[in-house]
Backbone as ProteinMPNN parsed JSONL, in Angstrom:
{"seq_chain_A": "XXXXXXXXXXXXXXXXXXXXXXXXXXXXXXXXXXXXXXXXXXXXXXXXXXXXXXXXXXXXXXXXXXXXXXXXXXXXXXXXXXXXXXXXXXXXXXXXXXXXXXXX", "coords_chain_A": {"N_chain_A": [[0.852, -1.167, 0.0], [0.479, 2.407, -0.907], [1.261, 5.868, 0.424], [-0.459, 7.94, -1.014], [-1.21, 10.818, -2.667], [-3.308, 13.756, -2.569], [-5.684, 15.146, -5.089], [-6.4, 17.98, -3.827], [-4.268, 18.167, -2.015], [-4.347, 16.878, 0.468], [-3.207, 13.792, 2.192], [-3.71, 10.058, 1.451], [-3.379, 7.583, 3.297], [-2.457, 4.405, 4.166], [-3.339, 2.496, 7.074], [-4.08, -0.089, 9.374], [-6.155, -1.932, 10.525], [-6.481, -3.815, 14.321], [-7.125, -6.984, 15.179], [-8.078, -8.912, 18.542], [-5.251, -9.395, 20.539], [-2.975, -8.95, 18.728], [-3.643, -9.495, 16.146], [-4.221, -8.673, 12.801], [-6.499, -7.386, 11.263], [-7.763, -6.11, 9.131], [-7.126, -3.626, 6.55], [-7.066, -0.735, 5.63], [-7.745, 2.873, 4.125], [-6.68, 5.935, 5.204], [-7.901, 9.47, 5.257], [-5.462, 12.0, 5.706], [-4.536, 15.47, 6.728], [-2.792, 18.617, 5.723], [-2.503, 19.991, 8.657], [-2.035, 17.073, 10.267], [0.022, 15.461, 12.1], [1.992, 13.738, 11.482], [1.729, 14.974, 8.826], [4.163, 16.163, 6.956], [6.621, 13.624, 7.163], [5.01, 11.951, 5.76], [4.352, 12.9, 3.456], [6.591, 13.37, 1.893], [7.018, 10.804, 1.158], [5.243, 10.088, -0.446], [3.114, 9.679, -3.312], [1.285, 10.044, -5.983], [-1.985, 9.318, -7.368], [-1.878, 8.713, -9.827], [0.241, 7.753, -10.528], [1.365, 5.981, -8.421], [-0.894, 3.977, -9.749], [0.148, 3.302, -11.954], [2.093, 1.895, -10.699], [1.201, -0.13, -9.549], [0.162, -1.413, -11.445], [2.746, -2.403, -13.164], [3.894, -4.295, -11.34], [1.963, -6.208, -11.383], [2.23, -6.883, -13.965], [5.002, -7.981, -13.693], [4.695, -9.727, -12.14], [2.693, -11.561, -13.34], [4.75, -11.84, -15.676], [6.93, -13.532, -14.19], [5.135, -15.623, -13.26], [4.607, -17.525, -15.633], [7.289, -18.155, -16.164], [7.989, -19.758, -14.18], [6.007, -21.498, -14.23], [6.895, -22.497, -17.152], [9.118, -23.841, -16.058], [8.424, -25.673, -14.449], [7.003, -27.378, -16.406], [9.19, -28.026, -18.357], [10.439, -29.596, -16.213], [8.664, -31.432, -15.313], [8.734, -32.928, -17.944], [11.074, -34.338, -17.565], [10.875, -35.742, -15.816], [9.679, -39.163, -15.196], [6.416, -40.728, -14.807], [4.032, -39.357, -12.383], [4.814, -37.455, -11.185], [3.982, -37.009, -8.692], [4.686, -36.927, -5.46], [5.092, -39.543, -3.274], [5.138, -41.413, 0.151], [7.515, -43.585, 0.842], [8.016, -45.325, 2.519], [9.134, -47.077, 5.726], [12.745, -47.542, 5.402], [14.405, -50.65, 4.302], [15.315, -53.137, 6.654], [17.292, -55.32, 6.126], [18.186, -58.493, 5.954], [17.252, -60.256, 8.66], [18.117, -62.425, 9.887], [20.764, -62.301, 9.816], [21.99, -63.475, 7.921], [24.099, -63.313, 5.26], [23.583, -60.984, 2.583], [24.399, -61.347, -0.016]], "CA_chain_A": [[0.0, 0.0, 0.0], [0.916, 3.605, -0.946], [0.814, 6.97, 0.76], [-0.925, 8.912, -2.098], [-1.241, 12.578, -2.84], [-4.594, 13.73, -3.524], [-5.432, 16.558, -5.597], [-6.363, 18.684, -3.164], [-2.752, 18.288, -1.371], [-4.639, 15.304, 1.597], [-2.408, 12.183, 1.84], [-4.648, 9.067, 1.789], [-2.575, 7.014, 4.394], [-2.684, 3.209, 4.68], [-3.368, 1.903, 8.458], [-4.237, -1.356, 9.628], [-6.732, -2.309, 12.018], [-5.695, -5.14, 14.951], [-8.141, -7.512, 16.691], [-7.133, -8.874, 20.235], [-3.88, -10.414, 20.063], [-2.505, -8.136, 17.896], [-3.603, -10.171, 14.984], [-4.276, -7.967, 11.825], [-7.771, -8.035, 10.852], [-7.881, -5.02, 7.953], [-6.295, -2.196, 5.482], [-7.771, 0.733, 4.512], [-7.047, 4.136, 4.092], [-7.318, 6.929, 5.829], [-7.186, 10.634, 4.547], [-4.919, 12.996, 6.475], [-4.339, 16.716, 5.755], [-1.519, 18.945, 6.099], [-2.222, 20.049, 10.126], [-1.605, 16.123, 11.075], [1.762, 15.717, 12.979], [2.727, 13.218, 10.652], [1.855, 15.059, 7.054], [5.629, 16.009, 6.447], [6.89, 12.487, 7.099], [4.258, 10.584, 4.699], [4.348, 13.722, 2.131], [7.989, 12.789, 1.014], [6.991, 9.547, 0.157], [3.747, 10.073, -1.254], [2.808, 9.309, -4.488], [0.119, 10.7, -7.006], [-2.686, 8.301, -7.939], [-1.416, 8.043, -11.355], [1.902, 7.2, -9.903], [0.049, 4.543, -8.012], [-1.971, 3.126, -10.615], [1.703, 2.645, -13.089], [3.241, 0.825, -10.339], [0.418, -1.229, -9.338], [0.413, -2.266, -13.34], [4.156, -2.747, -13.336], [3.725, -5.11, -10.379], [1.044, -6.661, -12.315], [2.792, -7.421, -15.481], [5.841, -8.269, -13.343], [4.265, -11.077, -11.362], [2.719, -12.209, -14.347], [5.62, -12.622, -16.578], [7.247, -14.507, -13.602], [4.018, -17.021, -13.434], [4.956, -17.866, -16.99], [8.325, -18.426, -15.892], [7.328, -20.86, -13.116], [5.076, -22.252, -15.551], [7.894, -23.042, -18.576], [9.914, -24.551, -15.635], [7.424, -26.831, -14.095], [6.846, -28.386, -17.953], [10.468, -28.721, -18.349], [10.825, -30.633, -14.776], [7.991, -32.491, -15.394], [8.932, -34.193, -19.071], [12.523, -34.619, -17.284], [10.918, -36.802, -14.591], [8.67, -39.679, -15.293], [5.44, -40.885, -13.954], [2.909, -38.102, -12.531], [5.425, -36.642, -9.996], [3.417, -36.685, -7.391], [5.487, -37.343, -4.166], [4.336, -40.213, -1.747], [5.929, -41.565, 1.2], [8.06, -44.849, 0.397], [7.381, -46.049, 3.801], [10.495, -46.939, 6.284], [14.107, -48.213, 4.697], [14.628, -51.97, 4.071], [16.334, -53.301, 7.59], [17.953, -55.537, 5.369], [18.663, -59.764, 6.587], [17.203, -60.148, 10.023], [18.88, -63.27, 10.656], [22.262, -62.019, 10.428], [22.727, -64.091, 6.845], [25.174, -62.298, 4.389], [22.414, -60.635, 1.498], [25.139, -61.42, -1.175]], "C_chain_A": [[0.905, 1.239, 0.0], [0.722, 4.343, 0.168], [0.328, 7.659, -0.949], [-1.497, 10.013, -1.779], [-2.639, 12.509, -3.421], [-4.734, 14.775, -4.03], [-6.073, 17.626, -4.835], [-5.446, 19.154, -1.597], [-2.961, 17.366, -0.075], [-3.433, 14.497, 1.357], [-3.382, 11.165, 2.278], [-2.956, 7.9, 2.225], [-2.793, 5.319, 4.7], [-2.618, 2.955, 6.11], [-4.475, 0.76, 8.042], [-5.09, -1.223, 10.959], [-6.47, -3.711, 12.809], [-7.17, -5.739, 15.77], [-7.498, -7.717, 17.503], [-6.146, -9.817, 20.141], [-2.916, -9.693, 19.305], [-2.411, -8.718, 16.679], [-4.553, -8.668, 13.969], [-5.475, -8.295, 10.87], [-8.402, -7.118, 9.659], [-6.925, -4.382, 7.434], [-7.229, -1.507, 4.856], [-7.121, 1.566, 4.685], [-7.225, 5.145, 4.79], [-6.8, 8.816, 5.313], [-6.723, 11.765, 5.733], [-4.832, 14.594, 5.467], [-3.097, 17.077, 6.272], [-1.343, 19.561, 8.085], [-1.668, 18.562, 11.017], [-0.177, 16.258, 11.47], [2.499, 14.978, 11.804], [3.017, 13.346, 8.897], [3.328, 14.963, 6.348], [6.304, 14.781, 6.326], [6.736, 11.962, 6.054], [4.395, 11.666, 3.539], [5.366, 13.648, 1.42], [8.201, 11.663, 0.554], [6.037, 8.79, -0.744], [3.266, 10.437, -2.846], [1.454, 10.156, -5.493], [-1.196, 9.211, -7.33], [-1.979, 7.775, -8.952], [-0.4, 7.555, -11.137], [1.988, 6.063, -9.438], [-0.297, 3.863, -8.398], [-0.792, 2.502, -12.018], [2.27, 1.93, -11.975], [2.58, -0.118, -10.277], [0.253, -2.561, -10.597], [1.785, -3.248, -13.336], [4.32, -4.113, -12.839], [2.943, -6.479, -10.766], [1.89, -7.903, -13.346], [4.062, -8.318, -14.911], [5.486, -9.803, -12.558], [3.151, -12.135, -12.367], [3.71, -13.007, -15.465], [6.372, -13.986, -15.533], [6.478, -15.389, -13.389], [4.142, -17.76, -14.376], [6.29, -18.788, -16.651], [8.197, -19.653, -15.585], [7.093, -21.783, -13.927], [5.925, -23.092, -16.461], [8.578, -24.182, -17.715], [9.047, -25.542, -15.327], [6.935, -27.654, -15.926], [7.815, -28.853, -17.799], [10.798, -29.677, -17.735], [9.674, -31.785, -14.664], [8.236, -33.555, -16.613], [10.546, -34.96, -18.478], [11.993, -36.204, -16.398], [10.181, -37.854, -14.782], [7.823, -40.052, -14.469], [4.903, -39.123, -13.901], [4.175, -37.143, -11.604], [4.94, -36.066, -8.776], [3.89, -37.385, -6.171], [4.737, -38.45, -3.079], [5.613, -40.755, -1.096], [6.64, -43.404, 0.793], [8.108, -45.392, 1.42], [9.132, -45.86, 4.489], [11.56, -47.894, 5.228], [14.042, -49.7, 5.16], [15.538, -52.211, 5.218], [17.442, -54.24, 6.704], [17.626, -57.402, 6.104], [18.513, -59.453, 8.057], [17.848, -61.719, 10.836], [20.691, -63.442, 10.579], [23.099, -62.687, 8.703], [23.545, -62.872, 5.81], [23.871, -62.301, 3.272], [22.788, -60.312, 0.065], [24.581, -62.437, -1.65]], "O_chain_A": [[1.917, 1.273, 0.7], [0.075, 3.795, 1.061], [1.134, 7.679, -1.88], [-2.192, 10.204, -0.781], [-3.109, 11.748, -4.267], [-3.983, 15.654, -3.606], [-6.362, 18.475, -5.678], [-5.675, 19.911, -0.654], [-1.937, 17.03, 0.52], [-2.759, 14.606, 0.332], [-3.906, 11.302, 3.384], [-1.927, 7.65, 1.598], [-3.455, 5.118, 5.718], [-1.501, 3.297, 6.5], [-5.264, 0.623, 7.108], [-4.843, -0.656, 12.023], [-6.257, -4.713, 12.126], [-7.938, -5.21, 16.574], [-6.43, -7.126, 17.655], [-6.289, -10.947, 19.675], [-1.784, -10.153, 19.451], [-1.368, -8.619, 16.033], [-5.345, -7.884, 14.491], [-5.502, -9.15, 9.985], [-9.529, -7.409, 9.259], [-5.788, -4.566, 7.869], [-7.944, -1.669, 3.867], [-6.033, 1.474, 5.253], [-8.423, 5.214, 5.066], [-5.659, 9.227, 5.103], [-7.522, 12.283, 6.513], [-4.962, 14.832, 4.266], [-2.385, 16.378, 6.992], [-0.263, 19.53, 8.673], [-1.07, 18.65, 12.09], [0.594, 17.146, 11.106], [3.459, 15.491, 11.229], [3.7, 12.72, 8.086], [3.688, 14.126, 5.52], [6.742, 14.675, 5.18], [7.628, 11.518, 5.331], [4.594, 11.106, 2.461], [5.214, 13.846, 0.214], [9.118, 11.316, -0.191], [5.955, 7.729, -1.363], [3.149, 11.584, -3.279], [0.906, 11.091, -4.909], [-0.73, 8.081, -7.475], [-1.532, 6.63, -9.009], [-0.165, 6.597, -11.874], [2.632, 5.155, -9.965], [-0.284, 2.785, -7.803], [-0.959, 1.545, -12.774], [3.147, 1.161, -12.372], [3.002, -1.142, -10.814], [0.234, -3.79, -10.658], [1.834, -4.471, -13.468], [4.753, -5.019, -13.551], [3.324, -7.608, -10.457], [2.037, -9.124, -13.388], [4.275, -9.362, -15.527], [6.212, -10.797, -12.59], [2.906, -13.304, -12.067], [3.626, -14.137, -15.946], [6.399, -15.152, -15.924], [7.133, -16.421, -13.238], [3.78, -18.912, -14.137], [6.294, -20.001, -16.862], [8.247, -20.583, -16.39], [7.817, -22.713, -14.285], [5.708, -24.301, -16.549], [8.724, -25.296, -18.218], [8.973, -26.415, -16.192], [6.48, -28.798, -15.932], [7.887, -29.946, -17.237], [11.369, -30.631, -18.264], [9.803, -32.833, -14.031], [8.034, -34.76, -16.461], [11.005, -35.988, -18.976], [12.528, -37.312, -16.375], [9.236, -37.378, -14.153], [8.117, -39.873, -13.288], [5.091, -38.164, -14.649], [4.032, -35.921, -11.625], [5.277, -35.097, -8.095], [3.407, -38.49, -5.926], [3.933, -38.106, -2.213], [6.762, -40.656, -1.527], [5.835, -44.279, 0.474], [8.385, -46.553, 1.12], [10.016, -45.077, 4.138], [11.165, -48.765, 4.452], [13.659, -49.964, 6.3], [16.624, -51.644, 5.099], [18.566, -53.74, 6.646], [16.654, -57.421, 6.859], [19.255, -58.694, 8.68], [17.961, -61.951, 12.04], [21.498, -64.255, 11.031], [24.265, -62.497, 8.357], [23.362, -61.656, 5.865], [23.224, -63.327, 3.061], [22.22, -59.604, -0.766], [24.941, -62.888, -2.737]]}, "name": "protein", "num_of_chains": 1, "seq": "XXXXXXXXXXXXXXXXXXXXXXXXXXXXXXXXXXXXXXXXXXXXXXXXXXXXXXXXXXXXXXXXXXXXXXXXXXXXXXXXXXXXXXXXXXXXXXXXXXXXXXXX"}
């Protein structure tokens, strides 16, 4: 989540609300103006919508092309391997000769 600039010079402010525990039970926004204590802070790293809305894309396209990626590899690793490649448990290791005979 951004700080974003609004056009009437606000910063819309991401905060988080906590249930009990301090577990994290939301995100929204909240719009500050320039009297808050903290405008100067969040105003140097605050963004424009449109500024906002190109990274969010970027981010987008970026975690897309890498799904692809993923994607090409998981084919590759699958014609490499035979069978379905679906992992099961081969149970416990072979103790081997329990009466002590040589298993030559």
């Amino acid at each position: 989540m951004f700080v974003i600039r609004l056009p009437n010079g606000n910063l819309m402010v991401p905060e988080s609300a906590f249930g009990d525990g301090g577990r994290v039970i939301g995100d929204a926004y909240v719009e500050i103006g320039p009297e808050d204590a903290d405008y100067d802070r969040l105003a140097r790293q605050a963004l424009t919508e449109e500024e906002a809305s190109r990274r969010r894309l970027r981010w987008q396209e970026e975690d897309e092309a890498l799904g692809r990626e993923f994607l090409a590899y998981k084919a590759q690793r699958d014609k490499a391997w035979p069978g379905d490649n679906s992992w099961s448990d081969p149970g416990p290791p072979d103790p081997g000769p329990r009466d002590g005979a040589d298993p030559a």
